[in-house]
Structures are given as C-alpha cells and as structure tokens.
LUMTI-849605 format. One record per residue: residue number from 1; chain; x, y, z of N, C-alpha, C in turn. Coordinates in steps of 0.1 Angstrom, whole numbers, plus 2048, in hexadecimal, padded with zeros to 3 digits. Layout:
! residues N
NUM	A	X	Y	Z	X	Y	Z	X	Y	Z;
...
***
This chain:
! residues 78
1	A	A9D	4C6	2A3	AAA	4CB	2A5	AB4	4C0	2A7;
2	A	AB4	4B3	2B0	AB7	4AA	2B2	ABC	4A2	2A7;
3	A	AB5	4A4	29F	AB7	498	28C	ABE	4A2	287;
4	A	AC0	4B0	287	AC4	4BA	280	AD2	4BB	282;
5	A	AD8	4B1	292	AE2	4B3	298	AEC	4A6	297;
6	A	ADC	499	292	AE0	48F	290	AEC	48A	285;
7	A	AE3	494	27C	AE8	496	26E	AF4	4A0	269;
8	A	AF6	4A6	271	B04	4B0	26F	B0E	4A4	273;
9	A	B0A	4A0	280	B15	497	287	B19	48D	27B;
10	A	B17	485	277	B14	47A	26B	B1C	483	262;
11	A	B19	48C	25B	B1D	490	24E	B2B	495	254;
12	A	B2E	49E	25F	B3C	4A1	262	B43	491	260;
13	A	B3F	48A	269	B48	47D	26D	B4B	475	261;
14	A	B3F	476	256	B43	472	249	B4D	479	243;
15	A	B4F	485	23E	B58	48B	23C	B65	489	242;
16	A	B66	48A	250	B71	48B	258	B78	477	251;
17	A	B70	471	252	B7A	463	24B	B7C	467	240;
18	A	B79	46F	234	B7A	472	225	B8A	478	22A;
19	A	B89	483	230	B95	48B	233	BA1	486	23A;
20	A	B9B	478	244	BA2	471	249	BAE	465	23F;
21	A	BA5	462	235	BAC	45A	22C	BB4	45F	224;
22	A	BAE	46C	21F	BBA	474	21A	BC6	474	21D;
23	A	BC5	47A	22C	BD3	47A	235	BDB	471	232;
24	A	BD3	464	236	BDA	456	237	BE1	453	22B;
25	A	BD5	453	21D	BDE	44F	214	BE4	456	20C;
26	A	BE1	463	20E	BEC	472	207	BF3	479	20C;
27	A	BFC	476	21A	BFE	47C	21F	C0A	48A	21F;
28	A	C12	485	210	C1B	48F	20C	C14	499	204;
29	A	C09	498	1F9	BFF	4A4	1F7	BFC	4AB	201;
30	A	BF6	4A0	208	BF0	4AC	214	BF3	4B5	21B;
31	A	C03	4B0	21B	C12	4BA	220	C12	4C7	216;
32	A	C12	4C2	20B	C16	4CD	202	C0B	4D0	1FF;
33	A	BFA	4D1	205	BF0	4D8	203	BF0	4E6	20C;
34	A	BF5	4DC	218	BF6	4E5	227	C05	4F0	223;
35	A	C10	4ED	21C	C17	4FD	21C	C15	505	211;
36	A	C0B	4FF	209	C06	50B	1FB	BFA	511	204;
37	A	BF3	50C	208	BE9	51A	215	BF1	51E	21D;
38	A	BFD	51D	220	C05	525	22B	C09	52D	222;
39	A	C0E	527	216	C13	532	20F	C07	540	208;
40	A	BFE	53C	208	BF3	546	203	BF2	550	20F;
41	A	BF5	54C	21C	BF3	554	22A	BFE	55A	22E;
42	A	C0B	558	224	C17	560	227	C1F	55C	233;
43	A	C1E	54E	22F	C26	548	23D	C2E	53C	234;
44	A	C38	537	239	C3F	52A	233	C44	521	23A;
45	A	C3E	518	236	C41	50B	246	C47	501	23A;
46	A	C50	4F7	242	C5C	4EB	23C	C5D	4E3	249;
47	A	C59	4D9	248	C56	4CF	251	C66	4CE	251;
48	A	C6B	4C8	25F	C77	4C6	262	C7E	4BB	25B;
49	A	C77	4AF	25D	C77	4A4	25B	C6B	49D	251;
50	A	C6C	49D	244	C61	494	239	C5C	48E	240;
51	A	C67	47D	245	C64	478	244	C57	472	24F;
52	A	C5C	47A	259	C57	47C	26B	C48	480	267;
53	A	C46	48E	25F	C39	493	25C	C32	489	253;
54	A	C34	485	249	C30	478	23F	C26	46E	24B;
55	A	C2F	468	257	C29	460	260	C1D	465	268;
56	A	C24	478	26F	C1D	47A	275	C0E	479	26D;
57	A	C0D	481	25E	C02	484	259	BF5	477	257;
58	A	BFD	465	252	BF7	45D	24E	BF1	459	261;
59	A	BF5	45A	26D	BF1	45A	27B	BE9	462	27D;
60	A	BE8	471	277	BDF	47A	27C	BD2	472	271;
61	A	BD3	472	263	BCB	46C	261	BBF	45B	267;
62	A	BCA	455	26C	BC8	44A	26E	BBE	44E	278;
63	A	BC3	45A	283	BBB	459	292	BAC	460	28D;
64	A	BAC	466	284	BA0	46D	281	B99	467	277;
65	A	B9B	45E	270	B90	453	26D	B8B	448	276;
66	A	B97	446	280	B8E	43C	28F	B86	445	29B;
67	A	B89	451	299	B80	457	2A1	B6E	45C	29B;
68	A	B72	45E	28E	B67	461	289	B5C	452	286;
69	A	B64	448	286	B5B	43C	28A	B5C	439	28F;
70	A	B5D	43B	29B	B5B	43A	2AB	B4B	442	2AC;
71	A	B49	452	2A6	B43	459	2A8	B36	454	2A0;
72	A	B37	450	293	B30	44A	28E	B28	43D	293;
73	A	B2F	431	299	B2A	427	2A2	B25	42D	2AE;
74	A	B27	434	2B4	B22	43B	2BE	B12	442	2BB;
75	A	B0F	44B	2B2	B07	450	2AD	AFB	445	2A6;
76	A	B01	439	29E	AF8	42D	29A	AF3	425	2A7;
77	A	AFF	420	2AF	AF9	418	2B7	AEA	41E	2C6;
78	A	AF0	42E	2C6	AE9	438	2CB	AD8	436	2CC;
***
C-alpha cells in the first residue's frame, strides 16, 4: 500500500511541474483556456487587469513547480 502511495505521490508531482510550466510559459492560453470552461458553465469572467493576471498566472505557475520539487526531493531523499 505504501509503494502504491509512493507512486501516486511521484506521478501527481510529475505532472503538477508539466502543469506548472505551462502556467509559467503560457500564461495568456491558460487565461483564455480558463474563460472558455467558464464559458461552457455559463459564467463569464474578464480579468480586470491582463496585465496583473499574465504575472499572477507565470507566479502561480512558478510556485507550483517549486513545490512539487520540493515534494519530489522530499520523497527521493526519504
């Protein structure tokens, strides 16, 4: 159960930097990924400010590829 648990952990954290890079280096797709699913849910969102969201997005990215190898180094050195 332990390796079963080891292994999820690993494959999220892998992914989570895939998804993290994205952010980082697409971060205006990713904007316009995020209001074509709002739009499918019947909602419509318009960031106030591009340019503000642009930064926020490539930071949210940034923080979630250092956390996930953080989690990663954590789990190897383990």
């Amino acid at each position: 159960m332990e390796a079963l648990f080891l292994i999820i952990l690993i494959l999220t954290s892998a992914f989570s930097i895939v998804i993290g890079l994205f952010l980082f280096n697409k971060p205006a797709l990713s904007i316009e990924i995020q209001k074509k699913f709002y739009l499918l849910i019947n909602w419509r969102i318009e960031p106030v400010s591009l340019k503000k969201e642009i930064r926020n997005t490539r930071i949210m990215g940034l923080s979630l590829i250092i956390i996930s190898l953080i989690t990663l180094t954590y789990l190897f050195i383990k």
